[in-house]
C-alpha positions in Angstrom: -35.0 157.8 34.9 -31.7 158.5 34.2 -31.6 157.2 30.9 -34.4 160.0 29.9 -32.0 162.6 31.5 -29.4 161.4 29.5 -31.7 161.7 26.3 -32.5 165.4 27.7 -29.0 166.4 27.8 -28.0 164.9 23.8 -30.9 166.5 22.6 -29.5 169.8 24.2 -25.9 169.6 23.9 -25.8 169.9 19.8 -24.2 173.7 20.5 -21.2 172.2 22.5 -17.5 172.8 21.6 -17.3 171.9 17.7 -14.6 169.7 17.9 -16.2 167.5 20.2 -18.6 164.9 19.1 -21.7 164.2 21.6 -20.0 160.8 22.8 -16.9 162.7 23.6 -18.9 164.7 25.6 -20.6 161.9 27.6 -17.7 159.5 28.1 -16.1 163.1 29.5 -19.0 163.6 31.7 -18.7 160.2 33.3 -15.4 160.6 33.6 -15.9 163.7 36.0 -18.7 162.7 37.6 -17.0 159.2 38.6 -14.0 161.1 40.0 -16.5 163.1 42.1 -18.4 160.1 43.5 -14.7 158.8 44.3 -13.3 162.4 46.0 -16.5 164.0 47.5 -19.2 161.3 48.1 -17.2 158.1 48.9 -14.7 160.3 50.6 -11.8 157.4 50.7 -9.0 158.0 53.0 -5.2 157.2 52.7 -5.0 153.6 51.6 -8.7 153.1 50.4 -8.6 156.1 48.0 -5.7 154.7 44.9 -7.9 151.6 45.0 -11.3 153.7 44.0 -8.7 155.7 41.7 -8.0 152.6 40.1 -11.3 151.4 39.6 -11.8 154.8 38.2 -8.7 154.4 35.8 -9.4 151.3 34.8 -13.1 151.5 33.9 -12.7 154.8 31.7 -9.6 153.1 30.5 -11.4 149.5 28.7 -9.3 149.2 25.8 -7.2 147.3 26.5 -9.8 144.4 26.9 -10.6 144.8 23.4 -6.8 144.0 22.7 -6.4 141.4 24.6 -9.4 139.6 23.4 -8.2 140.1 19.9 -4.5 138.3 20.9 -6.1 135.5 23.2 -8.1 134.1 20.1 -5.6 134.1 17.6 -3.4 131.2 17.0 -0.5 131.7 19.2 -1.3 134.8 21.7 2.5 135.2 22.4 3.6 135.9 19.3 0.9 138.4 18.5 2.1 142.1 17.6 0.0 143.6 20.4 1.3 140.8 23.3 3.4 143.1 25.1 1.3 145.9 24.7 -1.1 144.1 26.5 1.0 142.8 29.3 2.6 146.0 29.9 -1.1 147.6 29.9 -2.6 145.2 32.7 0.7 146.5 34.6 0.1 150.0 34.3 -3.4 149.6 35.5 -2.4 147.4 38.4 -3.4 144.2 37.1 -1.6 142.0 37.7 -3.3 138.9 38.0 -3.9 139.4 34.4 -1.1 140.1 33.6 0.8 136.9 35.1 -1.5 135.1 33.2 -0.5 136.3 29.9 3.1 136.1 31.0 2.9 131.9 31.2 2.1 131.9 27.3 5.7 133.6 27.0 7.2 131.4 29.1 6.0 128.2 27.3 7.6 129.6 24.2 11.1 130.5 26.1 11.9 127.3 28.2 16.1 129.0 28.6 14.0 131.8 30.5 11.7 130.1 32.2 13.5 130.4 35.3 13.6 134.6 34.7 9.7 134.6 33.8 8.9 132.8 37.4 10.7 135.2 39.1 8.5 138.1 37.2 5.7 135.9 38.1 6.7 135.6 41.9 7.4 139.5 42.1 3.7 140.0 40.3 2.3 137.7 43.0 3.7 139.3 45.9 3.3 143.2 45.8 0.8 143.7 48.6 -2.3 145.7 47.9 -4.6 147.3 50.9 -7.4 145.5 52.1 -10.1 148.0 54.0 -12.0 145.3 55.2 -9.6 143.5 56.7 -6.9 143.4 59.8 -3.7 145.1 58.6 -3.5 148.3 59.8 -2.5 150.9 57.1 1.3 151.2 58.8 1.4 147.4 58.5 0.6 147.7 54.8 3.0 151.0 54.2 5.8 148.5 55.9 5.0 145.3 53.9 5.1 147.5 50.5 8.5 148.9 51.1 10.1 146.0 51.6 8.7 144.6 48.3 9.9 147.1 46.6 13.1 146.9 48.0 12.8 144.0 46.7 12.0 144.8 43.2 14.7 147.7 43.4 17.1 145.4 44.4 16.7 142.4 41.0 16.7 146.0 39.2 20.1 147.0 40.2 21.2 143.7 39.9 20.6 143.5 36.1 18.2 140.4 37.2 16.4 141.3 33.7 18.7 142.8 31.6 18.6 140.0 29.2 14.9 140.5 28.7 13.8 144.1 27.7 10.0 143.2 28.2 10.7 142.2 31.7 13.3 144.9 32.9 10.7 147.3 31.2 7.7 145.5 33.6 11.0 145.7 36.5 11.3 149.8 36.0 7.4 150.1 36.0 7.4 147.9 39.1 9.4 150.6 40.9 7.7 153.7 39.8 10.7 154.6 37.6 8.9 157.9 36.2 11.1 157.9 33.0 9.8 154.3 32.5 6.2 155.6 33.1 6.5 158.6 30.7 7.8 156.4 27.9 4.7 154.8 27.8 2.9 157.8 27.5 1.0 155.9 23.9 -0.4 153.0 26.5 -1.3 155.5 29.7 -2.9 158.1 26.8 -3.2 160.2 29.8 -2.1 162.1 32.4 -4.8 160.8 35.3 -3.7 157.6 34.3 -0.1 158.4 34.4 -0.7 160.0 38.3 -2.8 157.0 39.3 0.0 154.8 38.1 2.5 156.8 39.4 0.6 156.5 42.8 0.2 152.5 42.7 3.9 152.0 42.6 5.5 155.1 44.1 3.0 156.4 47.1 0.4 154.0 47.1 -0.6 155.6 50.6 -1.3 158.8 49.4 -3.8 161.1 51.9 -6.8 162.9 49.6 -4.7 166.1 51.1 -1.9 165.4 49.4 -3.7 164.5 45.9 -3.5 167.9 43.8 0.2 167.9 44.4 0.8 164.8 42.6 -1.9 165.3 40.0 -0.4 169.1 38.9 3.2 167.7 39.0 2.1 164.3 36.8 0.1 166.9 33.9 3.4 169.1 33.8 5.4 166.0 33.3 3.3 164.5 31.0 2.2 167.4 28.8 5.4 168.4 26.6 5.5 172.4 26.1 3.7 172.7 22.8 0.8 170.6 24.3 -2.6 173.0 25.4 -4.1 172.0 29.0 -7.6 171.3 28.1 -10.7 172.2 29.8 -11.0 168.9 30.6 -7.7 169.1 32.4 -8.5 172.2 34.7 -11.8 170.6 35.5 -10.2 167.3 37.0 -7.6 169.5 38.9 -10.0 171.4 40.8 -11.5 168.0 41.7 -8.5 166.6 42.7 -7.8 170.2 44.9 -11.1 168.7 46.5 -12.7 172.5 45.1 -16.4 171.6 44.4 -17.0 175.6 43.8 -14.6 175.4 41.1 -15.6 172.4 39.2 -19.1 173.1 39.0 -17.9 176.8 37.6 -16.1 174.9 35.0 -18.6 172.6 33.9 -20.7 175.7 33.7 -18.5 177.1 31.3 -16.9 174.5 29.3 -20.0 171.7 28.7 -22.2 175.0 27.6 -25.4 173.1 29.3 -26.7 172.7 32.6 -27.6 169.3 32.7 -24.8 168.1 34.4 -23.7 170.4 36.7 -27.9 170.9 37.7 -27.5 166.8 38.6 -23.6 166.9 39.7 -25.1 169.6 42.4 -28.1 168.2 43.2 -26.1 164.7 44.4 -23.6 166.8 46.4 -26.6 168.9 48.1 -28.0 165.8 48.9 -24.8 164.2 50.4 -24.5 167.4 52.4 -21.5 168.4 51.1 -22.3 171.9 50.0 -22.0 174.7 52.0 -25.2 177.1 52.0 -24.6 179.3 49.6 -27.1 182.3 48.7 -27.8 183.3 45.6 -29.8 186.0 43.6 -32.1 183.3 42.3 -32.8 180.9 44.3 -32.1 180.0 47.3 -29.1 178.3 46.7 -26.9 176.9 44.2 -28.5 173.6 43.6 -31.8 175.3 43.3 -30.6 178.0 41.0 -28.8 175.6 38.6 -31.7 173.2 38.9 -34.1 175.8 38.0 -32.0 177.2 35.0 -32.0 173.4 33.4 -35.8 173.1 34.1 -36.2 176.2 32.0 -34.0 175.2 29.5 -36.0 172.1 28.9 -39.0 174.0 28.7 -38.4 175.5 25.1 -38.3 171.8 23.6 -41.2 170.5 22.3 -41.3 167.2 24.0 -39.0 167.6 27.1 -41.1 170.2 29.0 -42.5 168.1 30.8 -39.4 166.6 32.3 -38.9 170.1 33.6 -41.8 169.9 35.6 -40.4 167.6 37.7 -37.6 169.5 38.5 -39.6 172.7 39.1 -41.3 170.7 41.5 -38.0 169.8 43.5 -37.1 173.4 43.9 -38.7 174.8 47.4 -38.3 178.6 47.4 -38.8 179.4 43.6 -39.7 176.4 41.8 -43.3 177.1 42.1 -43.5 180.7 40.6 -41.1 179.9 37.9 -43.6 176.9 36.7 -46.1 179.6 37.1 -44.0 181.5 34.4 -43.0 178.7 32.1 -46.3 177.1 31.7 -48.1 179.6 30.4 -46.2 180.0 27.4 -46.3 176.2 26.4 -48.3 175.9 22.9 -51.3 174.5 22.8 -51.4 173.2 20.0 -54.1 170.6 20.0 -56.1 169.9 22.8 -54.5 166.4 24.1 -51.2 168.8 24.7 -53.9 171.4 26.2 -54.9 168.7 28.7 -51.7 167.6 29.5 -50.6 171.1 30.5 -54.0 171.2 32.7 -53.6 168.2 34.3 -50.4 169.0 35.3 -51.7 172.5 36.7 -54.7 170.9 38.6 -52.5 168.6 40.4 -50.6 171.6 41.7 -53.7 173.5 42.2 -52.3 176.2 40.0 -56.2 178.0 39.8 -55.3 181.3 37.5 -53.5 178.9 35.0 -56.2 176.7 34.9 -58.8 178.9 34.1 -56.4 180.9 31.3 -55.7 177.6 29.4 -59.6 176.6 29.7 -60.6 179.9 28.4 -58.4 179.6 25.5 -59.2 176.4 24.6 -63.3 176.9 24.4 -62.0 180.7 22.6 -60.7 178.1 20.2 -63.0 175.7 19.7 -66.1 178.4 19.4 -64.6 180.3 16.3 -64.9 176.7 15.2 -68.0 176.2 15.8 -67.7 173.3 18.1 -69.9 174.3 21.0 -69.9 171.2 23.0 -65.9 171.4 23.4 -66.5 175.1 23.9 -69.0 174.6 26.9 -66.9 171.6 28.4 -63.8 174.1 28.4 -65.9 176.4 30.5 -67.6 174.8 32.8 -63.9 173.4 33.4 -62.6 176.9 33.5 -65.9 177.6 36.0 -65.9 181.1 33.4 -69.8 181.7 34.2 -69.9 184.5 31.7 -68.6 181.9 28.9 -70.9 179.5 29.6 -73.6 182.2 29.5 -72.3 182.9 26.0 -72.1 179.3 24.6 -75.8 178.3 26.3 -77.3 181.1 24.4 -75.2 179.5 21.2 -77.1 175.9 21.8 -80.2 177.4 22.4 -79.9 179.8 18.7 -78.6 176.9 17.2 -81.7 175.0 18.4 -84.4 177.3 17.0 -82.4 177.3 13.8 -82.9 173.5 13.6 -85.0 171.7 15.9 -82.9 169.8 17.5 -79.8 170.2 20.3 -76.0 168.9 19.3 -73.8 167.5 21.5 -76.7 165.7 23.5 -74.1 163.7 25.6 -72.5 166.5 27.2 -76.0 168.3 28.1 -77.3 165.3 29.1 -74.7 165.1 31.8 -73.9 168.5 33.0 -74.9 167.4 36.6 -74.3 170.0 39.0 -72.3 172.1 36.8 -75.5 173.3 35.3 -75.8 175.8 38.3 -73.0 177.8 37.3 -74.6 180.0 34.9 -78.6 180.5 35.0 -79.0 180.2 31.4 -76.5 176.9 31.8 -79.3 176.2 34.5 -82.2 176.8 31.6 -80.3 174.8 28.8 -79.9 171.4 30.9 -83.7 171.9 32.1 -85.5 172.4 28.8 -83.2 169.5 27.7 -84.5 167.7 30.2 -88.4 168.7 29.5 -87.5 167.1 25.7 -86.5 163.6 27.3 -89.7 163.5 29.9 -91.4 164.7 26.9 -90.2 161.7 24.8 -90.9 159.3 27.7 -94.1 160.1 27.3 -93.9 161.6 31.2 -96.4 164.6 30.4 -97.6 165.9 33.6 -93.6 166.1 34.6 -92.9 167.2 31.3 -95.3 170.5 31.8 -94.9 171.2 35.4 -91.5 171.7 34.4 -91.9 173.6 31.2 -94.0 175.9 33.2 -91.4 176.4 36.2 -88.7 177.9 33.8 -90.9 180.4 32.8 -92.5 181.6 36.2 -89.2 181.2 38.0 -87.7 184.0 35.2 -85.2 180.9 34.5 -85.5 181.4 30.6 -84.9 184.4 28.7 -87.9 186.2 28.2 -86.6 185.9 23.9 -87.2 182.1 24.5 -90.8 182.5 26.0 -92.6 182.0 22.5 -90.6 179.0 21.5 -91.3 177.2 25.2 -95.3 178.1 24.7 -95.3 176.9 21.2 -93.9 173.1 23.3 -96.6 173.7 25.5 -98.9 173.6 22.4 -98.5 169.3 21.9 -99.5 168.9 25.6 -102.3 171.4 25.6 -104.1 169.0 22.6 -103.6 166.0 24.6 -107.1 164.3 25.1 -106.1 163.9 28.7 -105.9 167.0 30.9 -102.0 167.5 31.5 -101.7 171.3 33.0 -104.3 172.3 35.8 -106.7 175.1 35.8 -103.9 176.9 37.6 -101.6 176.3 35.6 -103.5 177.4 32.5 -103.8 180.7 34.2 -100.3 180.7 34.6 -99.6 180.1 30.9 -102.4 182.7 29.8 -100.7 185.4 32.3 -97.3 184.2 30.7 -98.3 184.9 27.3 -100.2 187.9 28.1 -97.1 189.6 29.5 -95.1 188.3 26.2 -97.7 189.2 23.9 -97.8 192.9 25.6 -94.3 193.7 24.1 -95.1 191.6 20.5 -94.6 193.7 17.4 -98.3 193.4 16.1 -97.1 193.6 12.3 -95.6 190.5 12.8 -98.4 187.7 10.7 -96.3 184.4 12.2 -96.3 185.5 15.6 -99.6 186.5 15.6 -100.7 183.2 14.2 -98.8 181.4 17.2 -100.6 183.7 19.6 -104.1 183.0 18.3 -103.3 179.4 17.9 -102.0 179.3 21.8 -105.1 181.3 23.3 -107.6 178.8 21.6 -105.3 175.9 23.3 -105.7 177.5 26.4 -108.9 178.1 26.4 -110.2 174.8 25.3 -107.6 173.7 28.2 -109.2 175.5 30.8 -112.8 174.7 29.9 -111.2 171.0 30.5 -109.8 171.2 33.3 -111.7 173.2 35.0 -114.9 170.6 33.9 -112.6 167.5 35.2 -112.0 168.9 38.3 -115.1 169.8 39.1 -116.0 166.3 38.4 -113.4 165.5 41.1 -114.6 167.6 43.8 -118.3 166.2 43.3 
């Protein structure tokens, strides 16, 4: 999941500061919010807290790796013009192991200095670094690190390494000499490296209270005057002030997106480590910068519905906004159209369910595709619609004979009930199949039910008499005396309201009473035979 936020927020972050490139801006991001995992969730104390800080430094701090890897395969890794850069580097970041171990290749080149280089080695192997897990108390550890370096002060002052400007330069870093430090400004790069190294051999006790002080004094040092603090800079200041208020503000202004400060205060919110704080919008901060990234994501045309999700996680107004958003989502074809209804279904969102089914079966009948039309209504349960698109089928069917879409009538199920003429469509549908079964009697009791229970339109009348017209010339009797009267009565009501110019009609008329008649006299002769 996270890899798709971080995919949201490149696709969104093309308006950031010019200067910056989109890397820049992620590596910058990580940067901040691995200081704030370190200050506000893990919450070190005093001892604990420059050992998160160094992890901190030294992972947003990786290349020296790359250097050292490039002098440890060539052919003799002491002599290489990036050696010392290297050595001094694993120092700054206290690593020290490392670092002795890159020291031996030196010494196997200088045998007259051996003795100096295992006294650099010793001094590496001593300086005491606090274990949380373990049984030395943190005054134990303050103790222990003072007298080493006393130690290391002391060979200092002594000129132990004077002969050796590598080593008194490792010496003066080993003692926190800050003129030292700032001279390697090129290898530290920067100033939050500079503090944390600062901290590792000057106050590596420091209490989280005391943090900001050292991190304001160690940017003034290490910014000359006709440097610019960067936004960058104010942001990690107010972290190290242990101001959450502020360095969301900032990240608000300077990264020019919500993604991260939406995610940076959603973590916090869930750590409880934000005070509730009403807003306006929302309910409270995380919910209102949550909500403002959801709708962000909604005008791009594939990440809306990543913002669903959030919508979702937003209690007080997440649901209304949603509301809001969804309904002005394109539908451009109708597997986006679903996609946007499914999503409303599962949150039984009713009104825009029914708005996106009407528009979809408006669509698809000015294209003349009724069976998508009639799906979209019965989905939309728009029982005026379906009205609408029934009496399209049924036009459509005295134009040509025969029904289209035959799957989708065939299975309306109960949704036939929602309109009547819906009701009549999948009935005389059904009186063609029974017909083509060959299942007459079933075939004309039901024929004659949609007429005398006023289920068909009284414009359809003549076209469900001329049906009747194949079963009335049957040899066997199919409709009973009875319902031969019924028929005559039927067509005697339609016939009362026939235009009598009409020479077709008329035709069908004359051609149905002789039908009946001949019917009648039938049935009336068969079942007479019965009763006997």
């Amino acid at each position: 999941m996270e890899s798709v936020y971080i995919f949201d927020f490149i696709c969104l972050t093309s308006a950031f500061l010019p200067f910056f490139s989109q890397v820049s801006i992620l590596l910058a991001i990580e940067l901040i919010w691995n200081l704030c995992e370190v200050l506000f969730i893990d919450a070190a104390p005093a001892g604990s807290l420059l050992l998160h800080l160094l992890d901190w430094v030294r992972l947003h701090k990786a290349d020296v790796d790359e250097k050292a890897k490039d002098v440890l395969q060539s052919d003799s890794p002491a002599e290489h013009h990036n050696y010392w850069d290297v050595v001094v580097s694993y120092v700054l970041q206290g690593r020290l192991e490392e670092a002795r171990q890159m020291l031996v290749k030196q010494a196997t080149l200088q045998p007259a200095s051996r003795n100096m280089y295992k006294l650099m080695d010793s001094l590496l192997s001593k300086m005491p670094f606090y274990n949380p897990g373990g049984t030395q108390t943190l005054t134990e550890f303050d103790v222990k690190w003072r007298n080493w370096h006393e130690e290391v002060d002391r060979y200092l002052k002594d000129n132990t390494f004077a002969s050796n400007r590598h080593l008194e330069l490792i010496c003066k870093i080993l003692v926190g000499d800050e003129d030292t430090l700032l001279e390697q400004k090129e290898l530290l790069s920067t100033w939050y490296h500079f503090l944390v190294t600062r901290l590792l051999y000057s106050h590596p006790t420091v209490k989280p209270t005391d943090l900001h002080y050292y991190a304001q004094s160690c940017l003034t040092m290490f910014l000359d005057s006709r440097s610019v603090q960067e936004p960058l800079d104010s942001i990690l200041l107010a972290a190290f002030e242990f101001d959450i208020y502020l360095v969301i503000k900032d990240c608000s202004i300077v990264l020019n997106n919500w993604w991260f400060v939406a995610h940076l205060t959603d973590l916090l919110d869930h750590c409880k480590l934000l005070q509730s704080h009403n807003l306006n919008f929302g309910s409270n901060m995380r919910e209102f910068l949550l909500l403002e990234y959801a709708s962000g994501l909604f005008t791009h045309h594939s990440l809306w519905q990543c913002a669903v999700d959030y919508f979702d996680h937003c209690p007080e107004l997440g649901r209304a906004c949603l509301e809001l958003q969804i309904e002005r989502v394109p539908l451009d074809t109708e597997r986006k159209a679903l996609k946007v209804l499914r999503i409303c279904e599962e949150r039984q969102m009713s009104e825009q369910v029914r708005s996106i089914c009407k528009i979809m079966a408006m669509r698809a009948l000015r294209n003349n595709r009724l069976g998508s039309a009639l799906s979209w209504s019965i989905r939309a349960k728009d029982a005026a619609f379906a009205t609408l698109i029934s009496e399209r089928f049924l036009q459509d069917y005295c134009a040509k004979g025969t029904f289209s879409d035959l799957d989708l009538i065939d299975n309306l199920g109960p949704a036939m009930l929602l309109s009547d003429r819906l009701t009549f469509l999948g009935k005389y549908r059904e009186f063609h199949k029974l017909y083509g079964e060959k299942r007459f009697k079933e075939a004309a009791k039901l024929l004659l039910s949609l007429m005398t229970a006023k289920i068909a339109p009284r414009s359809f009348w003549m076209t469900l008499l001329t049906d009747a017209l194949p079963l009335l010339e049957q040899k066997e009797v199919i409709f009973s005396a009875d319902q031969t009267y019924e028929l005559m009565y039927c067509l005697e009501e339609l016939t009362s309201s026939l235009d009598t110019e009409e020479d077709v009609e008329q035709t069908k008329v004359e051609l149905l009473r002789l039908s009946l008649a001949r019917n009648l006299a039938m049935a009336i002769v068969k079942e007479g035979t019965v009763e006997t």
